[in-house]
C-alpha positions as CSV (number, residue, x, y, z in Angstrom):
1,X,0.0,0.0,0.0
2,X,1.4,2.9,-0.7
3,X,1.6,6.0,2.0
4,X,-0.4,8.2,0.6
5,X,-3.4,5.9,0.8
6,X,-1.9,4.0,4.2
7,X,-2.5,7.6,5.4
8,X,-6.6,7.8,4.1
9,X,-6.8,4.3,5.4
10,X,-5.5,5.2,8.9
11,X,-7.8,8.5,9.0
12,X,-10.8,6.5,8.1
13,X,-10.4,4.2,10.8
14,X,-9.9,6.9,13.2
15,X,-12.6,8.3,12.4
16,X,-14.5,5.1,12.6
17,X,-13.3,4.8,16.6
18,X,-14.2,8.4,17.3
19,X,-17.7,7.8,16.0
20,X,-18.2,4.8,17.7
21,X,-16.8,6.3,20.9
22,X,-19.4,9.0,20.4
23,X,-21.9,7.1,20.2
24,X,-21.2,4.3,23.5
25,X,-24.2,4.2,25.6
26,X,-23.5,3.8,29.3
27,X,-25.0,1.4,31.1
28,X,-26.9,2.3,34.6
29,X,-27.3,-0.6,36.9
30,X,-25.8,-1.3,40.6
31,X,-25.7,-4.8,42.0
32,X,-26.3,-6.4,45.8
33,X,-25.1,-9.3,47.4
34,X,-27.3,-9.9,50.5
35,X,-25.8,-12.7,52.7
36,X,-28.3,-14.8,55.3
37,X,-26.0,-15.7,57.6
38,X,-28.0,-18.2,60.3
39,X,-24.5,-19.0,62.5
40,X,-23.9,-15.4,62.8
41,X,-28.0,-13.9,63.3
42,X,-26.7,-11.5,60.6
43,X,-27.7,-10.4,57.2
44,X,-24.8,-9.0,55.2
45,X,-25.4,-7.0,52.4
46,X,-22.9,-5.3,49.9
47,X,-23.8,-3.2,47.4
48,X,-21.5,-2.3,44.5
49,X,-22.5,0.6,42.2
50,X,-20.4,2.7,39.4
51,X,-18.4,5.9,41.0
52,X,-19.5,8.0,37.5
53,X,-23.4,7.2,38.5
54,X,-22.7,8.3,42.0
55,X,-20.8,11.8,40.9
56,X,-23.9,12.1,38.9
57,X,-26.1,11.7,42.0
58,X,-23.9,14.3,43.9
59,X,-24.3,16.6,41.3
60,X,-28.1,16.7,41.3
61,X,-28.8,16.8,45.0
62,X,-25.9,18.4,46.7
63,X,-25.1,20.4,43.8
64,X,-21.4,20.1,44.6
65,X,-18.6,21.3,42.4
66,X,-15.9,21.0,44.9
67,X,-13.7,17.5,44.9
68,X,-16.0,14.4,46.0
69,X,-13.5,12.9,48.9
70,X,-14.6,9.6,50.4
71,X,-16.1,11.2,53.5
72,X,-18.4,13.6,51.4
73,X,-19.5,10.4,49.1
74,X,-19.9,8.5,52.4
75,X,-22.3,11.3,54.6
76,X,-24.0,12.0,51.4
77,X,-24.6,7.6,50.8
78,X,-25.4,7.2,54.7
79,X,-29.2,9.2,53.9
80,X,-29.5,8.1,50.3
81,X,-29.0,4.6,51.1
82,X,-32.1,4.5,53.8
83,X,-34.7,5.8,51.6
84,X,-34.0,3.6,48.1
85,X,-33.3,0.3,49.7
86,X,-34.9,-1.5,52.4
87,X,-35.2,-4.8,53.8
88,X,-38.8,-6.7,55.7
89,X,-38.6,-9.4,57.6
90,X,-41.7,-11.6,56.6
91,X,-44.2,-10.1,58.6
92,X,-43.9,-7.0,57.1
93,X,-41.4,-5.1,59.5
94,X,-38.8,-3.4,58.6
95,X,-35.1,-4.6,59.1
96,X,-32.9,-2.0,60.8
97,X,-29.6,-1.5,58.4
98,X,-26.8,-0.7,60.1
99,X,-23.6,1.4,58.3
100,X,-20.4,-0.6,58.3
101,X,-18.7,1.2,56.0
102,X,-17.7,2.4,52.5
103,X,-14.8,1.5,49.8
104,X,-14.7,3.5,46.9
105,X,-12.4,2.9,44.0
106,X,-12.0,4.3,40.7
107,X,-14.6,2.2,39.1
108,X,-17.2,1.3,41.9
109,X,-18.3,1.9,45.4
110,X,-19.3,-0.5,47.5
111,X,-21.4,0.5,50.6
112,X,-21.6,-1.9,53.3
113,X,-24.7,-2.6,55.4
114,X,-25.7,-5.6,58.2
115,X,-28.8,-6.1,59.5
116,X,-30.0,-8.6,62.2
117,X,-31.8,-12.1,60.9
118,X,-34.4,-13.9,62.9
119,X,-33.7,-17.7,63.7
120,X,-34.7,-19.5,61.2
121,X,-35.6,-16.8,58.9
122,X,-35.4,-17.5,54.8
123,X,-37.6,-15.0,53.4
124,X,-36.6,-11.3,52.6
125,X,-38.6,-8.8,51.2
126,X,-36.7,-6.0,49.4
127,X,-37.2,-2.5,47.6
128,X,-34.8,-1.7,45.8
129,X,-34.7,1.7,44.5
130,X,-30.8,3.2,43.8
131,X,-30.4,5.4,41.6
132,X,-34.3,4.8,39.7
133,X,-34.4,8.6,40.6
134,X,-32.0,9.9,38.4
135,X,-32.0,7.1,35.4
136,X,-34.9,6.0,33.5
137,X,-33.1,2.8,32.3
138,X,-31.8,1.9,35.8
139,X,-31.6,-1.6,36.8
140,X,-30.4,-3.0,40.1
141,X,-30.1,-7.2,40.3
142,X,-30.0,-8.1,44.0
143,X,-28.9,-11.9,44.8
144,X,-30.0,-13.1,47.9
145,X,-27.8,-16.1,48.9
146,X,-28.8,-18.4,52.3
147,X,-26.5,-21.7,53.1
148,X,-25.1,-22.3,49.6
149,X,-28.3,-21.3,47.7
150,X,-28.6,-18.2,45.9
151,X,-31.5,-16.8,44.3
152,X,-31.5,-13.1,42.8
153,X,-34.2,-10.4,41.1
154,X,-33.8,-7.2,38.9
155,X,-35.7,-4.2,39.7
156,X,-36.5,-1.6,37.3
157,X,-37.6,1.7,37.6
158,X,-41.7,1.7,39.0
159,X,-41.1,-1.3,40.8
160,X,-42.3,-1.9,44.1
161,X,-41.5,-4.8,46.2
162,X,-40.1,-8.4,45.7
163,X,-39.8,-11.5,47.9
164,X,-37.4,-13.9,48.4
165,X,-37.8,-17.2,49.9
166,X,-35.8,-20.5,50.0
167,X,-39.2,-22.2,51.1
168,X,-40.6,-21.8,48.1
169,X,-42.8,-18.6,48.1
170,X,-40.9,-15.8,46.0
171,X,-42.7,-12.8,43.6
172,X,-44.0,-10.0,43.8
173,X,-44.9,-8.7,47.3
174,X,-49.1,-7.6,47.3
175,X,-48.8,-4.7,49.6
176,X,-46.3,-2.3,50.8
177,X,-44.9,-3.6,54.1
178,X,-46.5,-1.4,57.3
């Protein structure tokens, strides 16, 4: 080939990259592990979500233009948290989350959460709301995993609540939890 038209052909495929570049379509979605763990009267749960969605976030509530350091993410996550995810126990009450910490990373952030499981418990009822009120397109997958067993669900934005059960009864919860 000569240069002249090795030098078209690399501009056309530069161009080609740029375009496709241009036209990449990010994906919004945030994952939880919840862990049932019966030895320890715990539930553990984990939940891992994109650093770029949460700088978004930041920028719509807090309106913040100064440099987002783990403590501001972490305040900031401690309120958010509480009112887009919950966990029922099933009767209908409300688990208390406790705060164990944040990691963030370049990529991700992983907020860390425990709540207290009743003996013999294997049903969960979650809502699952992250980030549904900034994205249209959102989707969070929650896996729900209980003595080597692990069952998950995706919620999209308008949904309400789901239940989990390794006794057989998991769907759609009928009524919003007291």
């Amino acid at each position: 080939m000569k240069p002249r038209n090795f030098l078209k052909f690399l501009i056309i495929i530069s161009a080609l990259c740029v375009a496709n570049i241009s036209h990449a379509h990010r994906f919004y979605a945030s994952f939880s592990q919840i862990e049932m763990q019966p030895a320890k009267g715990t539930i553990e749960i984990t939940h891992r979500i994109f650093t770029h969605d949460i700088e978004d976030l930041l920028r719509r509530y807090q309106d913040s233009s100064g440099e987002l350091t783990e403590d501001v993410i972490e305040a900031f996550l401690k309120d958010y948290i509480i009112q887009a995810f919950a966990l029922y126990s099933p009767d209908g009450e409300m688990l208390p989350l406790d705060w164990i910490a944040i990691e963030v990373t370049l990529d991700n952030i992983f907020v860390y959460q425990e709540a207290p499981m009743q003996e013999g418990q294997q049903t969960l009822i979650i809502a699952d709301r992250i980030l549904h009120d900034l994205f249209d397109d959102q989707s969070n997958t929650v896996n729900v995993k209980l003595e080597g067993k692990i069952k998950s669900h995706t919620f999209q934005k308008g949904d309400k609540m789901y239940q989990i059960s390794f006794d057989g009864r998991t769907g759609d919860y009928p009524f919003e939890p007291s």
